[in-house]
Each structure stands twice: as C-alpha cells, then as structure tokens.
N, C-alpha and C positions, 0 to 999 in steps of 0.2 A: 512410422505411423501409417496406420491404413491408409489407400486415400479416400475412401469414405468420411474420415472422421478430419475435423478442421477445425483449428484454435485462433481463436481474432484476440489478442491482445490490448484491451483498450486504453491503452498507455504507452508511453516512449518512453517510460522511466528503466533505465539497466539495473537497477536493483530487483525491481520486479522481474525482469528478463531472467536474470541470472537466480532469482529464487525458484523460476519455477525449470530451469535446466538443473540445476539440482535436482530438483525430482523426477528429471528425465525427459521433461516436458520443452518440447521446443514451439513456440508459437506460430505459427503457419503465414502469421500476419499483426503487421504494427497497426494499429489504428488509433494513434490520440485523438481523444476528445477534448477542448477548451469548452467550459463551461466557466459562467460565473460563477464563484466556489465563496462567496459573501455569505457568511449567515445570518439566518434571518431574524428578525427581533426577538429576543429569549432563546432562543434554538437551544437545547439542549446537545454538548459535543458528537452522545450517541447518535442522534437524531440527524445528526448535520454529514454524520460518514454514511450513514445509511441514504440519505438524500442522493448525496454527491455520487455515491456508485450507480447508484439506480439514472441518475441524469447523465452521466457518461456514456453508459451501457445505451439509453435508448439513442442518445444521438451518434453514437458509433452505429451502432447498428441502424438507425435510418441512413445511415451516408450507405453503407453497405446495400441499401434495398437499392438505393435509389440507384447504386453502380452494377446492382442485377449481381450481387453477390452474397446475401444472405443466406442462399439456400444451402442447407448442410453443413453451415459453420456453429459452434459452439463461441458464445461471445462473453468475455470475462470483463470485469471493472472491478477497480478497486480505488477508496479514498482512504486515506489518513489524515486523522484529526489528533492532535493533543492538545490536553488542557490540564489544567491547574485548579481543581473543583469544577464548575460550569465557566472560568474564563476560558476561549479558544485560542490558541497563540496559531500567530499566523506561519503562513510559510516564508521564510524569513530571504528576503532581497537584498536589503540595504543593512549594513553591518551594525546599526544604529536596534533595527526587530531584532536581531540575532542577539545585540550585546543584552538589549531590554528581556530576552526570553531566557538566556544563560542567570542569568542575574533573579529571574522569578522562582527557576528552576531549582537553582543554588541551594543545598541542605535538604531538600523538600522531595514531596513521593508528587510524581500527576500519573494520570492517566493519558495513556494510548488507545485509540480506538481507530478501527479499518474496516469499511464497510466494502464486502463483496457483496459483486451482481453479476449471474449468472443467465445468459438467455440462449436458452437451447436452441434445436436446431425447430423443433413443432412451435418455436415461440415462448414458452413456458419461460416466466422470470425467477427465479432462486435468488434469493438473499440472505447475508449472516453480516452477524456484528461480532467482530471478536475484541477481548477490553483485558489491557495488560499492564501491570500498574510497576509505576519505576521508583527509585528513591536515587538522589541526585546526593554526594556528598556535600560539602560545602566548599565551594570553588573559590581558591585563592585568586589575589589578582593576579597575578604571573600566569595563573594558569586560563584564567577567564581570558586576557590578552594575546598570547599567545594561541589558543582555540581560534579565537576571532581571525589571527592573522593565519590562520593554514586556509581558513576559506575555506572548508569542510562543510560549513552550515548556511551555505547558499541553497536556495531551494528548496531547504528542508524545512518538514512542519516543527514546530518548537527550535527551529534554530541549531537542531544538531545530528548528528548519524552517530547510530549509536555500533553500526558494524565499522566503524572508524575511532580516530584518534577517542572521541564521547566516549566512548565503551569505556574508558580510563575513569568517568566520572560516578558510574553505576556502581552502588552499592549493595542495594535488592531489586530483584526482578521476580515479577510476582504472575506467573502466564509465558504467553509464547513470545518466543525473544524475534522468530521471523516476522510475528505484528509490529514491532519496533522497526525494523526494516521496510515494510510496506508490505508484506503481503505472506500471511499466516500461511503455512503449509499444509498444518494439519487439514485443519478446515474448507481448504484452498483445493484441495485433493480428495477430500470426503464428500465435496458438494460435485465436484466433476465425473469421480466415482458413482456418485448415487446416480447420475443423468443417464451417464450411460457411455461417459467417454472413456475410453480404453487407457489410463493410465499408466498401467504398465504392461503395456506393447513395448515397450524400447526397453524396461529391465530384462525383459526374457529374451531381447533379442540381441542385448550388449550396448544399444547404442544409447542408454542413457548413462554409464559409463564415465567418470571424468576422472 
C-alpha cells in the first residue's frame, strides 16, 4: 500500500479484519471504539446501525487527533444490528440473550442491518446502510441446545454467526451474505473507491493474494 494512503479500523472485531483481507485490504491500524450501543426510545433498527457507525467513527478518530494522528488516515466504522420487524436483539453475553434470540429467530425471516462510516483524510463523513434479510428454519431442540453449547454466539448481534456452525440454520438469504458477517464488501469497497483510496494497489501488486 502506498505510504501516502492509511487505513484506521475502527474495530477489534477479526471478522471485520479478515473481510476486508479478503479484499486485499490490510488495515494500517486497530482502533476500537466503546460507545454506548443502547437504543434509543423507538429507534428504528436502521437508524440505530447508522447512529452507532457514525459515533464510533468520530470517537476513533477524536482519540486519533488528539495522538497527532489523523492526518492522512482514511477511518472506517462499522455497526451491526438485527432485528425481528422493529424489535433489536442484543449482542448476545449470557447464554440465557442467545437462547431467547435463537428461539425468536427460529422458523422466521429478520433483518440484518450494518451501518458504515467513512471519514476521510479532508474530513468528509461518508455513510451507507446496507439491510439483508435471513430466513431461519425452524430449530429443533437438539439443535437449538447444542448451538448454545459450541459458544459460537457470544458477542454476536442476534445471538449467532452465520459464517459458523448458524449458517446450518439459513434457509434464504436475500442481499449480501458479508453484511451478515459484519461488514458488506461490496459497498465497503465502493465507498473507499469512490474517496479515493487505492483499493487495489495489492491486486496489482500480488499482495492481496491469499
């Protein structure tokens, strides 16, 4: 990658990592952001990923000014929300969210929604909402129990990962399957494109190769 050009990551999540090495892209720099991720009275699910990018994105990048580092970095954010109509299921900690989200899930289509945030290097904020809708079979208990016990669905929004053991559970997928994962490519890559960041420097050069 040039060294003109520089990727802040605003996240510690390795799924996100590892989606955008796939695309060749290595992030220059980890920077999670902890924000209060509570939605707010009514929030609509779309509304709440678009929020949360956008609030990551400026307090990554204020920790960055303040360490005399912002200049010339490209800074990314990304949230994931799913919900079940307008309910939001949490990110699921305790096995008790997980079993309650498997079980709402169960038979049923919800929606995925992932809001990037984009802040270039002149400052300019870029955002997109991308929305990919699932259809869940209906989950035996054997199977519901067993899910629970691999532990797969720690820290996951809706209680599961769908590029893991879940993916067994999907029956349609309606949109981008790397939104389900946390972080769309297409769009992930079109908005970095359009900025003006060199996305593929390392196809032409081999190194994004894997």
């Amino acid at each position: 990658m040039s060294a003109l050009q520089k990727l802040v990551l605003a996240s510690g999540s390795p799924r996100r990592v590892e989606l955008l090495q796939q695309a060749g892209i290595e992030p220059d720099r980890l920077a999670p952001a902890d924000i209060d991720e509570t939605p707010l009275k009514s929030e609509h699910p779309r509304s709440l990923a678009r929020r949360l990018a956008l609030g990551k994105a400026e307090k990554a990048h204020e920790r960055l000014t303040q360490d005399g580092e912002a200049e010339g970095h490209y800074l990314l954010a990304a949230d994931t929300v799913v919900s079940v109509g307008r309910r939001i299921l949490p990110k699921a900690e305790m096995v008790d969210e997980a079993s309650n989200c498997l079980q709402l899930l169960s038979g049923r289509a919800h929606r995925v929604y992932t809001g990037l945030c984009l802040i270039t290097p002149s400052g300019k904020v870029r955002q997109r909402i991308v929305e990919t809708r699932v259809r869940f079979k209906r989950l035996s208990h054997e199977e519901l129990e067993s899910y629970l016990a691999s532990g797969e669905w720690r820290g996951k929004a809706g209680g599961y990962a769908i590029q893991g053991l879940a993916g067994t559970f999907v029956v349609k997928l309606v949109g981008s399957y790397t939104n389900v994962v946390g972080l769309p490519l297409y769009e992930t890559v079109n908005l970095l494109v359009a900025e003006g960041y060199k996305v593929h420097f390392n196809w032409l050069s081999g190194l994004g190769a894997r």
